[in-house]
N, C-alpha and C positions, 0 to 999 in steps of 0.2 A: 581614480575614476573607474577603472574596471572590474575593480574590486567591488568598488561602490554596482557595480551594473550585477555582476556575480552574485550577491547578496542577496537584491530586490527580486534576481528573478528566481531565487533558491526558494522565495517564500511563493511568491503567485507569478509565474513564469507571465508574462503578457509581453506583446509586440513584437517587433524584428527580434530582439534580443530574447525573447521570451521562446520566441520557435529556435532557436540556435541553441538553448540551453534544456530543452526537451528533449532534444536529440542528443546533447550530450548526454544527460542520462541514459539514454537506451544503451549505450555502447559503456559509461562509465563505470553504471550497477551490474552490468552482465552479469560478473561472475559471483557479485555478492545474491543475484535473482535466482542462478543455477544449484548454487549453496542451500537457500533456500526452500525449492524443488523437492531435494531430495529426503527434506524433511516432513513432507505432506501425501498423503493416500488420498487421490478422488480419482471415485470412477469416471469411469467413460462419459457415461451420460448425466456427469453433475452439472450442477447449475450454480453458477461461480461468480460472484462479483470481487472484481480487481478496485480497491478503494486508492483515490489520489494514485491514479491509471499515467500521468506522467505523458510521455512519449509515445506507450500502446507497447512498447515491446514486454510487458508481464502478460495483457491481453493477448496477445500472440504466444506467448507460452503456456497460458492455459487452453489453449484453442488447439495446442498440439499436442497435450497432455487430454484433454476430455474429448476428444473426436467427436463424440456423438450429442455431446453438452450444449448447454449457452453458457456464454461468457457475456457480460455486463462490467462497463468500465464509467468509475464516478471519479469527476475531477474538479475545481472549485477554481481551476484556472479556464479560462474562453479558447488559449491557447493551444495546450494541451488536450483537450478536449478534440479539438481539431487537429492537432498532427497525431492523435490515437487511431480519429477515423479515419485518414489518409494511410497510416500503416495496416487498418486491419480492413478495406476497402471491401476486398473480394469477402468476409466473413460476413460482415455484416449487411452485402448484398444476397449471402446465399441465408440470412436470417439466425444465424449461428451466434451475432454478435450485435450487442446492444452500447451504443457509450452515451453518456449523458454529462449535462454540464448541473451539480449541485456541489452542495455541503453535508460531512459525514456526519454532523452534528443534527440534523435533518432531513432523511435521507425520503425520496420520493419513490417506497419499494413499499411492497406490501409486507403482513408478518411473515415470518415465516416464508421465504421464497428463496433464498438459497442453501445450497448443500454447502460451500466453502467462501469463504474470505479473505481476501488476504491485502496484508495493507507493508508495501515494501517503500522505506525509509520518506515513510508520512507521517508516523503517529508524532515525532517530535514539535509539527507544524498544529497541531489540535489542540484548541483551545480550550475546552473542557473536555480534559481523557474522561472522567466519570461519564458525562453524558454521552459524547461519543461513544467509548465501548458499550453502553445501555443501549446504545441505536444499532450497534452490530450485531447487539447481543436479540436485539427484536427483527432483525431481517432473517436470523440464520435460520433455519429448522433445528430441530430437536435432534439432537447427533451429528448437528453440523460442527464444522472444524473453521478454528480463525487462526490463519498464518499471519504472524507480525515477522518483520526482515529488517534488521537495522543494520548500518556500517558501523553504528557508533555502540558501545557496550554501557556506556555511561560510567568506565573505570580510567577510563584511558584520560588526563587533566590535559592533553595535548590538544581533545575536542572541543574544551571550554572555549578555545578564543573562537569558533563556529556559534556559539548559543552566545557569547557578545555583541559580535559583527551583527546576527542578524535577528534584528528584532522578530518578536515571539516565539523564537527558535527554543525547544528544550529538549536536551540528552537525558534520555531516563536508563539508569539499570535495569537488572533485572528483576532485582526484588520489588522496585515502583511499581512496573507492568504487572506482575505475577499478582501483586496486593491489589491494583486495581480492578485486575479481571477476575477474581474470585471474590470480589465486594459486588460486582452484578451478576452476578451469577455463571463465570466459568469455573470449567472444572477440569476435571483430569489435565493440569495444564505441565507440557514440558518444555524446557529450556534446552538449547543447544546453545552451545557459545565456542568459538573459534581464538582461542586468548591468545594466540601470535599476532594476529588480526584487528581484532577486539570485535567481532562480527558477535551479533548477538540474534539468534531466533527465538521464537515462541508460537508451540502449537497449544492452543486451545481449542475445549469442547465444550458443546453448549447441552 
């Protein structure tokens, strides 16, 4: 049974159990977020959208990395959604910070409207990577940068029984993502991978 609960809220966090398992990810992904971090360049005053935003603690990490920035968090759970704007309360009272409840597969942004992306251990939950990335690939600006953060490397077979348990769950390599974003048009794209770990990054440019 709590496996079964662990599962349902891995894919669309909702209800009592859906706010308890938000907040574990804040604390859980920390250090795989921090990893992450130190493989992206924005400046001060980017304009940065956090995709499948979670908990709000990446939203809060970009808001101390861009000081003079906005940060925008999209998330497809009602839940998360709400325990993001409770973590980042004072930001988005002082107008620094935006979070909205959609889908990445359709995003409610204009072209062209941010300087960075970054999407930490969502892309496995997207339904159509093609169309998704084509959607990121239309909000970013022209020299903008899209951070992918995964826990999973998609080498490690010990992840499989995680894309069984939970329906529409898929671990991808790096060669999958690398193929898919340079089929919509990214480029210069690089790979960090942490192989003790099996942590997998990817900075793209559009």
């Amino acid at each position: 049974m709590c496996m079964n609960w662990i599962e349902r809220s891995a894919l669309l966090p909702q209800g009592f159990g859906g706010k308890i398992m938000v907040k574990m990810m804040n604390s859980g992904h920390s250090k795989l977020a921090k990893w992450g971090f130190t493989k992206i360049y924005a400046k001060s005053n980017a304009k940065v959208l956090d995709i499948g935003c979670g908990g709000g603690a990446n939203i809060a990490n970009w808001l101390a990395k861009c000081t003079n920035g906005h940060v925008t968090g999209i998330d497809y759970s009602k839940v998360s959604v709400e325990e993001s704007k409770k973590l980042n309360a004072i930001a988005i009272n002082q107008g620094k910070c935006d979070i909205v409840y959609g889908d990445v597969s359709s995003m409610p942004f204009d072209d062209e409207a941010f300087d960075c992306v970054s999407a930490f251990e969502t892309v496995y939950f997207w339904e159509d990577l093609e169309k998704c990335f084509t959607e990121v690939h239309r909000v970013m600006k022209n020299g903008g940068t899209f951070l992918i953060c995964n826990e999973s490397d998609g080498t490690n077979s010990k992840d499989e029984k995680w894309a069984k348990k939970i329906g529409g769950m898929k671990i991808y390599n790096e060669m999958q993502l690398r193929t898919m974003l340079e089929k919509v048009g990214f480029c210069d794209i690089k790979s960090f991978v942490d192989a003790k770990k099996h942590w997998l990054c990817i900075v793209a440019n559009k």
